[in-house]
mmCIF file as gemmi writes it, N, C-alpha and C atoms, coordinates in Angstrom:
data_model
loop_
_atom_site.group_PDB
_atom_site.id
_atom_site.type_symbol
_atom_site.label_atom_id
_atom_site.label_alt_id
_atom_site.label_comp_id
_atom_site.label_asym_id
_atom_site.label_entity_id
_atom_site.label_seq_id
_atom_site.pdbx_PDB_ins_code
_atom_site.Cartn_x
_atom_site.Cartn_y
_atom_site.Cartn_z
_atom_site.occupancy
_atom_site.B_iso_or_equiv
_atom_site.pdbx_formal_charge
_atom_site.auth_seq_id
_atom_site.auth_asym_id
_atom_site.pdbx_PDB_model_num
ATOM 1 N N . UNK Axp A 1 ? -0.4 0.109 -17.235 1 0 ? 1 A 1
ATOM 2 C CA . UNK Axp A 1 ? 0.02 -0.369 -15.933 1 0 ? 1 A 1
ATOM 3 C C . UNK Axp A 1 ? 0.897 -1.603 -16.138 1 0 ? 1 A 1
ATOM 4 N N . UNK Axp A 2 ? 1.627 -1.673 -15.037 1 0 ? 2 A 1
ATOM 5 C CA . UNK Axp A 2 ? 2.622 -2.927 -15.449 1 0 ? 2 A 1
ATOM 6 C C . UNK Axp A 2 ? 2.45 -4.18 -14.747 1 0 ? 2 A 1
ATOM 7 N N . UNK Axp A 3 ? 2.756 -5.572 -14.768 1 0 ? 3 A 1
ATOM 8 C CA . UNK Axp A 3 ? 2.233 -6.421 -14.343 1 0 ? 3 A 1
ATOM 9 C C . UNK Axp A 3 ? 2.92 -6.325 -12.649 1 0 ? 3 A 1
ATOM 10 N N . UNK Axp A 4 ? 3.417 -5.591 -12.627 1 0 ? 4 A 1
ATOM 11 C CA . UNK Axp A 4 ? 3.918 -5.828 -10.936 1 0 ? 4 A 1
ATOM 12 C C . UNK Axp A 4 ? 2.502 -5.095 -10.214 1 0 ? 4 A 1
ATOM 13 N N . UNK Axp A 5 ? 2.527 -4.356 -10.095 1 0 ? 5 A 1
ATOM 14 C CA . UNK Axp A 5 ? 1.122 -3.444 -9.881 1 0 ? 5 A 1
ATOM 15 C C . UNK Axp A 5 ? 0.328 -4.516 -9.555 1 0 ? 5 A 1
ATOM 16 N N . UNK Axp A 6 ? -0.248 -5.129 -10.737 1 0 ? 6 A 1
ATOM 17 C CA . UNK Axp A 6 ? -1.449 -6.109 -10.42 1 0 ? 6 A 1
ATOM 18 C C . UNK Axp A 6 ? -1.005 -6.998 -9.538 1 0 ? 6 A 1
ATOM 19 N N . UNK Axp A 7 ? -0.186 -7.977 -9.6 1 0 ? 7 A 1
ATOM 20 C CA . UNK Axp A 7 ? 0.838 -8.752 -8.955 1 0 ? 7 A 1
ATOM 21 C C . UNK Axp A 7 ? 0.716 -8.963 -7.555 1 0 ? 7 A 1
ATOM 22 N N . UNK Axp A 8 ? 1.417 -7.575 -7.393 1 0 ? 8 A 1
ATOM 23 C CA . UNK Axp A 8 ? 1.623 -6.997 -5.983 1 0 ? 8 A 1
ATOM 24 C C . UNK Axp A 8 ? 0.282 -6.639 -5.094 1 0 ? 8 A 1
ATOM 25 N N . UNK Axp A 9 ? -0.606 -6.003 -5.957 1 0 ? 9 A 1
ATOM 26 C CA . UNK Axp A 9 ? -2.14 -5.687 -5.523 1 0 ? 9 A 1
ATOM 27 C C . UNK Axp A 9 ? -2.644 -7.34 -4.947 1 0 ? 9 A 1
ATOM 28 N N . UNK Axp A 10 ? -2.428 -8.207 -5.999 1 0 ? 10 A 1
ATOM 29 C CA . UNK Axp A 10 ? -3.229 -9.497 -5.6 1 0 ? 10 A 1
ATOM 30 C C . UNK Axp A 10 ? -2.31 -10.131 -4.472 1 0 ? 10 A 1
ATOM 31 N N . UNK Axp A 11 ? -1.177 -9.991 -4.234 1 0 ? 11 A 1
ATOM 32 C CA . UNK Axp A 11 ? -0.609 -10.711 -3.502 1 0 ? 11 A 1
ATOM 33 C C . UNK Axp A 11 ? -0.742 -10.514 -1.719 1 0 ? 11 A 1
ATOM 34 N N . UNK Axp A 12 ? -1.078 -8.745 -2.025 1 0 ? 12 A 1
ATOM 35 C CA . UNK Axp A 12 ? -1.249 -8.079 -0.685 1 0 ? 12 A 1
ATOM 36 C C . UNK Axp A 12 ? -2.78 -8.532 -0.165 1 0 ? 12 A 1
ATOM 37 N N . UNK Axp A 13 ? -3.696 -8.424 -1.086 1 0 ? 13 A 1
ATOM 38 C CA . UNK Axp A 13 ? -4.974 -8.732 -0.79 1 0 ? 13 A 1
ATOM 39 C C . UNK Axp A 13 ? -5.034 -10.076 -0.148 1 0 ? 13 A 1
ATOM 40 N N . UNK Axp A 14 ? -4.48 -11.389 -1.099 1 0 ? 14 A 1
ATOM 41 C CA . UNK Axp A 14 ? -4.301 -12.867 -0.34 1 0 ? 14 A 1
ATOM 42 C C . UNK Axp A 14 ? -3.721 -12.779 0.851 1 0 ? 14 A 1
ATOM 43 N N . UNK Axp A 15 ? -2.806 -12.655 1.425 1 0 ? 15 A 1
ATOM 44 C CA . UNK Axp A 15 ? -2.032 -12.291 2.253 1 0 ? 15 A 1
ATOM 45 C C . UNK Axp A 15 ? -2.798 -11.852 3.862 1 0 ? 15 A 1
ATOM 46 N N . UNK Axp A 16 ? -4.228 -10.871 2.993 1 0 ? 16 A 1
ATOM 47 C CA . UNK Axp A 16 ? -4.632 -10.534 4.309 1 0 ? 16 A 1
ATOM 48 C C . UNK Axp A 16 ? -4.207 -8.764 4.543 1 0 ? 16 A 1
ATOM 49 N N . UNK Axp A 17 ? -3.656 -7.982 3.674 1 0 ? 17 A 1
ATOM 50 C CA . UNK Axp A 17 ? -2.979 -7.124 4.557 1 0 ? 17 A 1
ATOM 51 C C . UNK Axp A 17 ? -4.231 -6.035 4.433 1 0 ? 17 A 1
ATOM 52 N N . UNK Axp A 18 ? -3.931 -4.705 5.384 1 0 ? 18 A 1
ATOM 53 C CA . UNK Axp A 18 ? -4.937 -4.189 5.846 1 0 ? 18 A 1
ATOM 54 C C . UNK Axp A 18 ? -5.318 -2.867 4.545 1 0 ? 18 A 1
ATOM 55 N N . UNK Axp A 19 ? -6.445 -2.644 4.246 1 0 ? 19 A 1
ATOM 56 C CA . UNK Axp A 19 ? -7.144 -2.115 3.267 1 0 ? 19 A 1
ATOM 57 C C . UNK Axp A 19 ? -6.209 -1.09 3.366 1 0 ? 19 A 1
ATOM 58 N N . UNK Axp A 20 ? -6.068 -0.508 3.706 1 0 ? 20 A 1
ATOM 59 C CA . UNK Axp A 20 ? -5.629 1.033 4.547 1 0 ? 20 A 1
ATOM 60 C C . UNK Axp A 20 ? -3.796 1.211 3.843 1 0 ? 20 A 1
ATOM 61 N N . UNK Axp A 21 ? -3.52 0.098 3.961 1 0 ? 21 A 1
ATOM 62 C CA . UNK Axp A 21 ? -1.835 -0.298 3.449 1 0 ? 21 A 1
ATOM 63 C C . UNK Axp A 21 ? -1.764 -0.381 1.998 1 0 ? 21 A 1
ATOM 64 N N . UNK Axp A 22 ? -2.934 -1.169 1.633 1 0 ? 22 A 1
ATOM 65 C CA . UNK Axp A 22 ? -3.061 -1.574 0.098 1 0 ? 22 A 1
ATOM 66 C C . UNK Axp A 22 ? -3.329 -0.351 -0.951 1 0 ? 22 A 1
ATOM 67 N N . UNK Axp A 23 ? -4.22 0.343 -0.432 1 0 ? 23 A 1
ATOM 68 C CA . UNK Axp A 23 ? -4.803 1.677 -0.531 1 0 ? 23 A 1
ATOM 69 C C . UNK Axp A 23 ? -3.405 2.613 -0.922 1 0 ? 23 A 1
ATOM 70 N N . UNK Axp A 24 ? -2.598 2.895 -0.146 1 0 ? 24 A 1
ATOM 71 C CA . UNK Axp A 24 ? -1.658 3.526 0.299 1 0 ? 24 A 1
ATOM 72 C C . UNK Axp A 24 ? -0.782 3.039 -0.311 1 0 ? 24 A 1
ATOM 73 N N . UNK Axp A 25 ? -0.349 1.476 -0.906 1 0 ? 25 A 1
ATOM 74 C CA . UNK Axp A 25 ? 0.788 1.498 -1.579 1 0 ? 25 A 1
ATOM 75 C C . UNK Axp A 25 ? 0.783 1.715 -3.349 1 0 ? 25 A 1
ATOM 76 N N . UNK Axp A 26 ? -0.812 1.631 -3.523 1 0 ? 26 A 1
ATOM 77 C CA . UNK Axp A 26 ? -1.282 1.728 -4.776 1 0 ? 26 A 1
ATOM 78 C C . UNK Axp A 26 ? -0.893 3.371 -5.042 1 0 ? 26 A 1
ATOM 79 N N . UNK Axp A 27 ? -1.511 3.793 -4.408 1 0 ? 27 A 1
ATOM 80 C CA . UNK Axp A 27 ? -1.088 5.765 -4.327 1 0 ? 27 A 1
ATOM 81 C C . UNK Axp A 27 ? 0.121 5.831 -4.736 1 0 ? 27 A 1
ATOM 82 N N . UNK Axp A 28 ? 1.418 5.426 -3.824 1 0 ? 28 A 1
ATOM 83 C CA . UNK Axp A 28 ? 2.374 5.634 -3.715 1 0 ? 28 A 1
ATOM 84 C C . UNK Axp A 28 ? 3.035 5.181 -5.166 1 0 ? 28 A 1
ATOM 85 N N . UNK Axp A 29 ? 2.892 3.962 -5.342 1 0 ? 29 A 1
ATOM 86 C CA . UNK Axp A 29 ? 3.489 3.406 -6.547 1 0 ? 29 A 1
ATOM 87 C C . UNK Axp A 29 ? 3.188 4.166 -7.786 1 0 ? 29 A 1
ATOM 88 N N . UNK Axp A 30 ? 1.137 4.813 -7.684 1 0 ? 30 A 1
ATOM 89 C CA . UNK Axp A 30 ? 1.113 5.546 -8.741 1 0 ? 30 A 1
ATOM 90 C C . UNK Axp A 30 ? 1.55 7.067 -9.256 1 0 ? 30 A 1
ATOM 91 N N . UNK Axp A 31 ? 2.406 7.293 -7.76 1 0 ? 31 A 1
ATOM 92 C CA . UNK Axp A 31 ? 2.379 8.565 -7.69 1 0 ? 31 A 1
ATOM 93 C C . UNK Axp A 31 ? 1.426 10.114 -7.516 1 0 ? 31 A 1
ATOM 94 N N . UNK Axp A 32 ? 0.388 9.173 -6.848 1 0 ? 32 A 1
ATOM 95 C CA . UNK Axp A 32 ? -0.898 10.413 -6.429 1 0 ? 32 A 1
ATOM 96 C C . UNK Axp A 32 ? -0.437 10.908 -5.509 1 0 ? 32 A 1
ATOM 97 N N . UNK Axp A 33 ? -1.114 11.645 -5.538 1 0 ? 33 A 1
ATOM 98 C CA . UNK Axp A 33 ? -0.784 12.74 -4.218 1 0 ? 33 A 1
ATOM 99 C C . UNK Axp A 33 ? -1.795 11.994 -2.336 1 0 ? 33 A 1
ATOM 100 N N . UNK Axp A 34 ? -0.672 12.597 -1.614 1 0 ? 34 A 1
ATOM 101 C CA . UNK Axp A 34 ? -1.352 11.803 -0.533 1 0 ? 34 A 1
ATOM 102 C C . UNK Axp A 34 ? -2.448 12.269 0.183 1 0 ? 34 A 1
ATOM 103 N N . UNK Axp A 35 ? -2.824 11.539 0.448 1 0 ? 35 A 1
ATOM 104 C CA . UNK Axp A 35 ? -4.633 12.129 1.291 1 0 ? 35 A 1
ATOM 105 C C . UNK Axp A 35 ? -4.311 12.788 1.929 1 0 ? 35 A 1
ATOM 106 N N . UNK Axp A 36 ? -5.123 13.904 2.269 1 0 ? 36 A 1
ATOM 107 C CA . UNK Axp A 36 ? -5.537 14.891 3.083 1 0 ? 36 A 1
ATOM 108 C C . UNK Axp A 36 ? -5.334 14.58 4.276 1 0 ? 36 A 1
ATOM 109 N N . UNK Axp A 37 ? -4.629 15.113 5.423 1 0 ? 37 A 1
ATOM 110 C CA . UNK Axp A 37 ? -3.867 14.751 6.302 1 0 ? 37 A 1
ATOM 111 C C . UNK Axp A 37 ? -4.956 14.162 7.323 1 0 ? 37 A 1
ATOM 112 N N . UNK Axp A 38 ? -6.126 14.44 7.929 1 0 ? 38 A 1
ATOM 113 C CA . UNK Axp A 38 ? -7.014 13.786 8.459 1 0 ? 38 A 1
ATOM 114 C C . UNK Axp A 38 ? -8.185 12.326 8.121 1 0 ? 38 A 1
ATOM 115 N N . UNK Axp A 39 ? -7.286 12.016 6.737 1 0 ? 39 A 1
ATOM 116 C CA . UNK Axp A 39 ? -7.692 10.644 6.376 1 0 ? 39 A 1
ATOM 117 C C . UNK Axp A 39 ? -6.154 9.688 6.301 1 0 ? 39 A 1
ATOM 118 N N . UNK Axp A 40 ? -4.879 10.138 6.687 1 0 ? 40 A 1
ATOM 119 C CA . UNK Axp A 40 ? -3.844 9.416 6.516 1 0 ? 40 A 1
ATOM 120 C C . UNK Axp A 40 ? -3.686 8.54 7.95 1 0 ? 40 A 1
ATOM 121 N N . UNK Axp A 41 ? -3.536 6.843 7.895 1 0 ? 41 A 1
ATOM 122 C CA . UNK Axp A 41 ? -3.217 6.652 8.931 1 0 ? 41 A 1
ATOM 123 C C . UNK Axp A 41 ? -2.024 6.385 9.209 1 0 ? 41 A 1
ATOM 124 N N . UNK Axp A 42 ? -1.439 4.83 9.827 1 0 ? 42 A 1
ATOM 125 C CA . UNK Axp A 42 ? -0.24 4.599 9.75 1 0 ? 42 A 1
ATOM 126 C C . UNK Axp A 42 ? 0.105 3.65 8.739 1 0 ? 42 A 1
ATOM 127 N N . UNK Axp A 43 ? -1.132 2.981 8.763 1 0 ? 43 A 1
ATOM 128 C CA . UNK Axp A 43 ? -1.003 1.487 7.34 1 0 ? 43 A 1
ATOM 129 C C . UNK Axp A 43 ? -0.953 2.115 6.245 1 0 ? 43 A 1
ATOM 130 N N . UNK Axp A 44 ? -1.605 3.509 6.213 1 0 ? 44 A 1
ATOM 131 C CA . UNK Axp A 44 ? -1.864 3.909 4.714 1 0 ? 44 A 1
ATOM 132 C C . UNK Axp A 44 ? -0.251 5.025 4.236 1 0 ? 44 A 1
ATOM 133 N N . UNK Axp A 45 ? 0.046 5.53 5.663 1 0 ? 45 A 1
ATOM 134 C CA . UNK Axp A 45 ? 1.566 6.199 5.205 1 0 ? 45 A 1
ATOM 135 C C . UNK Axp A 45 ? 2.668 4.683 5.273 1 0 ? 45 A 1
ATOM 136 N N . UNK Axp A 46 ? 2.798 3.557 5.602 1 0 ? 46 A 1
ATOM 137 C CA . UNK Axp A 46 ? 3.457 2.955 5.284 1 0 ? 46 A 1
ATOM 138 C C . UNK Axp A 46 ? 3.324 2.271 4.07 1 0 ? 46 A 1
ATOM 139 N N . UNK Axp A 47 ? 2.306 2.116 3.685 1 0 ? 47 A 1
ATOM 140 C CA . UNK Axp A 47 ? 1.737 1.946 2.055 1 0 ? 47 A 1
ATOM 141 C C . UNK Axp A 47 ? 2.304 2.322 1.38 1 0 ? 47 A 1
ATOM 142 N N . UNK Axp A 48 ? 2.307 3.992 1.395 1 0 ? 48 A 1
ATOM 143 C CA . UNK Axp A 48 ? 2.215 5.002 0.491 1 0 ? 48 A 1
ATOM 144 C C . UNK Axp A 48 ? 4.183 5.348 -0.092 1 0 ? 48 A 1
ATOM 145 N N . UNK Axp A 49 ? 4.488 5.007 1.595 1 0 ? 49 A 1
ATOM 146 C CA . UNK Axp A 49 ? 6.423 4.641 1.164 1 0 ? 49 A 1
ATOM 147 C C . UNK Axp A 49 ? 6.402 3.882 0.399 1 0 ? 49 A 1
ATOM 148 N N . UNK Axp A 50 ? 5.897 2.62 0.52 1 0 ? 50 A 1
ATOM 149 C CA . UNK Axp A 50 ? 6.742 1.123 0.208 1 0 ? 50 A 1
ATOM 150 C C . UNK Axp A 50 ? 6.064 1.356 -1.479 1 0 ? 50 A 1
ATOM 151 N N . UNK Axp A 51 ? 4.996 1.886 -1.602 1 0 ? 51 A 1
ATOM 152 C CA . UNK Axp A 51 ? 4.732 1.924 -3.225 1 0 ? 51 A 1
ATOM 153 C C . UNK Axp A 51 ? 5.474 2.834 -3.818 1 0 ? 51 A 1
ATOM 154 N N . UNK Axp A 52 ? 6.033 4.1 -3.451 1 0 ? 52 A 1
ATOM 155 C CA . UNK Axp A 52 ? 7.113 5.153 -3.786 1 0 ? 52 A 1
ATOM 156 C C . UNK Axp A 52 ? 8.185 4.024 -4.023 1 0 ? 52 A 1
ATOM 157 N N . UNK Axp A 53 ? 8.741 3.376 -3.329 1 0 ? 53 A 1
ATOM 158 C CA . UNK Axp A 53 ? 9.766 2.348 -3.657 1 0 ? 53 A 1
ATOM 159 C C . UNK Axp A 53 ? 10.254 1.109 -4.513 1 0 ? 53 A 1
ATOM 160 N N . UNK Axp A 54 ? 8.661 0.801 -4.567 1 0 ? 54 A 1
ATOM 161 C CA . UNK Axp A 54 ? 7.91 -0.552 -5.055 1 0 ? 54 A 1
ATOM 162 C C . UNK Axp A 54 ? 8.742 -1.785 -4.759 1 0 ? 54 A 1
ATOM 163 N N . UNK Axp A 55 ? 7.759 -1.17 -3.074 1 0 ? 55 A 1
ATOM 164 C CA . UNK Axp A 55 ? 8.556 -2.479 -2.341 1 0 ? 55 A 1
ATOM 165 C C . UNK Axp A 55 ? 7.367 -2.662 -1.373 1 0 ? 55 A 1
ATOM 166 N N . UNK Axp A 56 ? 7.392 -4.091 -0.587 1 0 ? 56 A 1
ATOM 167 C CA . UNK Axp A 56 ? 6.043 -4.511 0.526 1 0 ? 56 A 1
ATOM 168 C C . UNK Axp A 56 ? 6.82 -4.71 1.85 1 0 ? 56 A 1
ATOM 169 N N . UNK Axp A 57 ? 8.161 -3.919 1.889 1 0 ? 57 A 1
ATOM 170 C CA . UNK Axp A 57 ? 9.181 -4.229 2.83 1 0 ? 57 A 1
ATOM 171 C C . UNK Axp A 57 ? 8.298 -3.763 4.484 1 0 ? 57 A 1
ATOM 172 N N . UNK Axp A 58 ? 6.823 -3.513 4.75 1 0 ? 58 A 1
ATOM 173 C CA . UNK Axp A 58 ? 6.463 -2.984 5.592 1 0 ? 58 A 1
ATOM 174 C C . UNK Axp A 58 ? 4.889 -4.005 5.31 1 0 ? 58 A 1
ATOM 175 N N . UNK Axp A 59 ? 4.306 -4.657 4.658 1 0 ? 59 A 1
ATOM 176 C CA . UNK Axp A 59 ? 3.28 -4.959 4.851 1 0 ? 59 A 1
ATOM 177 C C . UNK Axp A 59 ? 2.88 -6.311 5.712 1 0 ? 59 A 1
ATOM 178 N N . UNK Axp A 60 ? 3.902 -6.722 5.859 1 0 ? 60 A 1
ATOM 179 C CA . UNK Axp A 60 ? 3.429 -7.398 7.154 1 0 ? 60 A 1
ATOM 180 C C . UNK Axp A 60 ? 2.855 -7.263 8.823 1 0 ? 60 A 1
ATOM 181 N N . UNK Axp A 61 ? 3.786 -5.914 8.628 1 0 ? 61 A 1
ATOM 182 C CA . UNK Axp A 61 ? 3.384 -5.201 9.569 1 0 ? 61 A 1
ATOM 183 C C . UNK Axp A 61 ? 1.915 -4.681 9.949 1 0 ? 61 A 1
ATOM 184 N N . UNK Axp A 62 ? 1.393 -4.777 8.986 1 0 ? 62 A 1
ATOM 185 C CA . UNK Axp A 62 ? -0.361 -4.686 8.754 1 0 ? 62 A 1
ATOM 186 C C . UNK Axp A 62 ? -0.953 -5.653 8.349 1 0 ? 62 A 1
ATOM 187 N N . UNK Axp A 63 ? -0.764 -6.74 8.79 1 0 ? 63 A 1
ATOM 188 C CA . UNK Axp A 63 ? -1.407 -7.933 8.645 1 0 ? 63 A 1
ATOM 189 C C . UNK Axp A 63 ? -2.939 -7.621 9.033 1 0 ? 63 A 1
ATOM 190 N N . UNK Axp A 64 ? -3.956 -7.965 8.491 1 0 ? 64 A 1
ATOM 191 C CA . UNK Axp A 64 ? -5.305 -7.985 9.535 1 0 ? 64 A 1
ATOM 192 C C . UNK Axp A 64 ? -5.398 -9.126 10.243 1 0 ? 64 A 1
ATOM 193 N N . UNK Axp A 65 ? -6.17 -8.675 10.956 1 0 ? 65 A 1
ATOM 194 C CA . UNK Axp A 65 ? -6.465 -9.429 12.241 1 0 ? 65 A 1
ATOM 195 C C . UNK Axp A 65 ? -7.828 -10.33 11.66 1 0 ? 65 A 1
């Protein structure tokens, strides 16, 4: 694994952003396959882009509350 991965994992977690996003960008970045369509939400398909990209260009948008 490469140090962005971890990086990016810790940075999203401080940050606050929502499990569901973090989840989803880890997938994406690793290239898993995406959940089963009745566990996908919206934090976790915007995740799942921005790690395909390896980018957090959407995680603010899931800030938790």
């Amino acid at each position: 694994m490469d140090q962005m991965y971890y990086d990016t994992l810790t940075k999203l977690e401080k940050d606050g952003i929502d499990a569901e996003y973090i989840n989803g960008w880890a997938s994406g970045y690793l290239h898993n396959p995406e959940r089963e369509e009745q566990r996908v939400t919206d934090a976790y398909k915007a995740g799942y882009e921005d790690g395909k990209e390896k980018n957090t260009d959407h995680a603010a948008d899931y800030k938790a509350a």
